[in-house]
N, C-alpha and C positions, 0 to 999 in steps of 0.2 A: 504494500500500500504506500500510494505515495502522499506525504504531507510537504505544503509551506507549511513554516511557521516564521511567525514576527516574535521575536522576545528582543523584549527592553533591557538595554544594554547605558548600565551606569559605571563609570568607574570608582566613584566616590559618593559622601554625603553632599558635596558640595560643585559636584558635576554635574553637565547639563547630559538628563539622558535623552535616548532616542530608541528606536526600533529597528533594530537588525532583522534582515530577511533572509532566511535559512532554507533549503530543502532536505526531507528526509525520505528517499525511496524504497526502502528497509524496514519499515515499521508494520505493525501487524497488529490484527484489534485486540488480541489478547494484552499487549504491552501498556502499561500503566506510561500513564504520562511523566514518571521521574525514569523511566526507563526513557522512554522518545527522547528526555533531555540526556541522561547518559548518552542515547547512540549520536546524538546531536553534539556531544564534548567530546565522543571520541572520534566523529569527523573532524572538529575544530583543530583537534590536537596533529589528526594524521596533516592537517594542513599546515600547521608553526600556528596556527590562531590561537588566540586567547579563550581559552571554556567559558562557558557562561557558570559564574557563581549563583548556586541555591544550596536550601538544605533539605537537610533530610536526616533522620535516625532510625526510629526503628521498621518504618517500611512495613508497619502492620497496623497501622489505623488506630496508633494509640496516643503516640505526643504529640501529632499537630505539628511538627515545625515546619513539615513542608508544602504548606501552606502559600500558595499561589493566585494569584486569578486568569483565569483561563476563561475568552471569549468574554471577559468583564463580568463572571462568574466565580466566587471566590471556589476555590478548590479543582471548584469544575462541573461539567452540565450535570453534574448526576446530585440531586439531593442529597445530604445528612451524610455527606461520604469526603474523607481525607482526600489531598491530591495524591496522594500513595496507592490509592485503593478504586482510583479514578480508572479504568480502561480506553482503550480506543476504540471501542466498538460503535458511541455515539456519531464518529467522525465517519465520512466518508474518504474513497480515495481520491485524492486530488483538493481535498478539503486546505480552506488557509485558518492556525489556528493560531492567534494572538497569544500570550502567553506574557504578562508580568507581575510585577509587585504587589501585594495586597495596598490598595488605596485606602490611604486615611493620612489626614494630617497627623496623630498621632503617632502614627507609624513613618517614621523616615527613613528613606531609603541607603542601606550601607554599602552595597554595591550588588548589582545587576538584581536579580530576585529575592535577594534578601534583605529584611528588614529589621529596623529597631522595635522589638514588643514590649519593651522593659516598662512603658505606660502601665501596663496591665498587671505588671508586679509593684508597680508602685501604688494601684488601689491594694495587695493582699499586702502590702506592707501597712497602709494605715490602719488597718482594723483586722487581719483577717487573722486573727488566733485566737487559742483558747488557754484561760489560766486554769491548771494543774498543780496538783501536790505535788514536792517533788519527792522520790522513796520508791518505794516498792509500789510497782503497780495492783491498782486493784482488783480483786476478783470480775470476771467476766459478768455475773447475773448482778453484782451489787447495785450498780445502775439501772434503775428500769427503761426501756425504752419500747415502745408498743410496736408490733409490727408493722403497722401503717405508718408511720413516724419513720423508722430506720429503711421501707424503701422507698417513701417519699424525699428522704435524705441522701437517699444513693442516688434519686434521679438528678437531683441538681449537682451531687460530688462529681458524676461525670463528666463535667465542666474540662477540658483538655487545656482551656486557656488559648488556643490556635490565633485564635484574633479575625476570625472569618464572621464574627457576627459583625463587627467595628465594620470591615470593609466591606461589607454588604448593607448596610442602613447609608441610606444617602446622607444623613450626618453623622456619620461617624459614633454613631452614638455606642456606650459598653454595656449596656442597662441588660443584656442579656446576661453578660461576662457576670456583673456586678450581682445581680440579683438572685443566681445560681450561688454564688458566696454566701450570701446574705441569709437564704432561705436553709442552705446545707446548716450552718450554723446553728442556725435559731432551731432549727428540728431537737438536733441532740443535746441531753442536757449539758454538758462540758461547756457547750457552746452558751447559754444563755445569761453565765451571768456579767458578759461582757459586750451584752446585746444593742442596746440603744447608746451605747458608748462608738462600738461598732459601726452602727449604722450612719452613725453622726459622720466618723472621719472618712469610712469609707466611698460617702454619696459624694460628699464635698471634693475628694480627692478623684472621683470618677467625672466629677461633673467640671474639673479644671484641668481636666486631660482630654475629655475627651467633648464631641457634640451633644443635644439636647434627642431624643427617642423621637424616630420620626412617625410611631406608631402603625407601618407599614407590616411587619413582620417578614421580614426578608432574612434578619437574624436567626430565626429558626429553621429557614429551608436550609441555611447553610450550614447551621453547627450540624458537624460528625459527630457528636457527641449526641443529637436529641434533645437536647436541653428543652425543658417544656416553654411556649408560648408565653406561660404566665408567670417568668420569672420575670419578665419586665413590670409586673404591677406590684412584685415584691418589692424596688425601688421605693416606691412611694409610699406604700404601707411602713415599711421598715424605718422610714422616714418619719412619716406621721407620727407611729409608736412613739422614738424616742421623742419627737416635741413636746407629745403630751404627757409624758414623763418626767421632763426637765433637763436640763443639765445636769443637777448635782445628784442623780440617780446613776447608779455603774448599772441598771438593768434594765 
């Protein structure tokens, strides 16, 4: 099968990028699109060219870092799926397939497909932990927590952090990212007595990094992860709680 592709081709934070136009005649639908770029770098290479820089790690749809947009799709045409785990069977032969950056202002670009995500550990650094004894761990059942609770709190822990909802909301918005934090948290008890304290640094620091919720849901077609719909209303819940709580309340 044979592919164009266009991938954006930066050398720097502070270079002007553009769109390099590539062919690939060796590609096959079964191949994942981090694969098309491998055989795409190691044409570049048999030529003295420069590889296009992306990343990638575990290549099983579990960390997110190879996180792309593809066709102005963050990941790629396929729903709720990494770019890892993306195929070519969408494409046809002869198809042209764009291929760059995840867009968002908070994400800046450090050369060619790879980006700065670190915004989004800088909301789980303002609030996202829980206070612990420190000693001997305690017993497994000493905790109560219900079973609807613990896999309501799985569903938002799944949260990968990719950054695919940010570049998928026309404003950049992390209310998905944020809210999945938020609501993990407050589910189990470890997490609550640091709640409306939480919420307070968290929204603030999400809301100065990143844009306002464009209330579209395009966030959730893209997260790999499923993250449900309604972690964006957990924002503003989680919010509200702590107001009317106060400030000088840690709950």
């Amino acid at each position: 099968m044979r592919l164009i592709l266009e991938v954006w081709r930066q050398a720097g934070p502070d270079a002007k990028g553009f769109f390099e136009t590539h062919e690939v005649v060796d590609a096959y639908p079964s191949m994942t699109i981090l694969e098309l770029l491998d055989r795409l770098n190691a044409q570049l290479v048999e030529n003295d060219q420069e590889p296009v820089a992306f990343e990638s790690d575990c290549r099983e749809g579990i960390c997110g870092t190879c996180g792309i947009d593809v066709n102005g799709t963050p990941h790629g045409p396929l729903n709720n799926e990494t770019t890892c785990e993306q195929t070519l069977r969408p494409f046809n032969d002869g198809d042209r397939i764009r291929i760059e950056p995840f867009r968002s202002a908070a994400f800046p670009v450090i050369r060619d497909l790879i980006v700065d995500r670190t915004a989004l550990d800088r909301v789980i650094q303002a609030g996202g932990t829980i206070a612990v004894d420190a000693g001997t761990a305690p017993d497994a059942d000493s905790v109560q927590v219900t079973h609807m609770d613990a896999e309501k709190a799985l569903d938002y822990a799944a949260c990968i952090g990719c950054g695919a909802c940010v570049s998928a909301c026309p404003n950049g918005a992390a209310y998905l990212f944020t809210g999945a934090k938020l609501q993990h948290l407050a589910l189990i008890p470890s997490g609550k007595m640091e709640r409306s304290k939480r919420a307070r640094a968290m929204v603030n620091q999400m809301e100065h990094e990143f844009g306002p919720c464009s209330q579209i849901g395009e966030c959730a077609l893209a997260c790999p992860a499923e993250v449900p719909l309604a972690a964006i209303a957990v924002v503003n819940r989680e919010r509200l709680r702590a107001m009317f709580r106060g400030t000088t309340k840690t709950n």
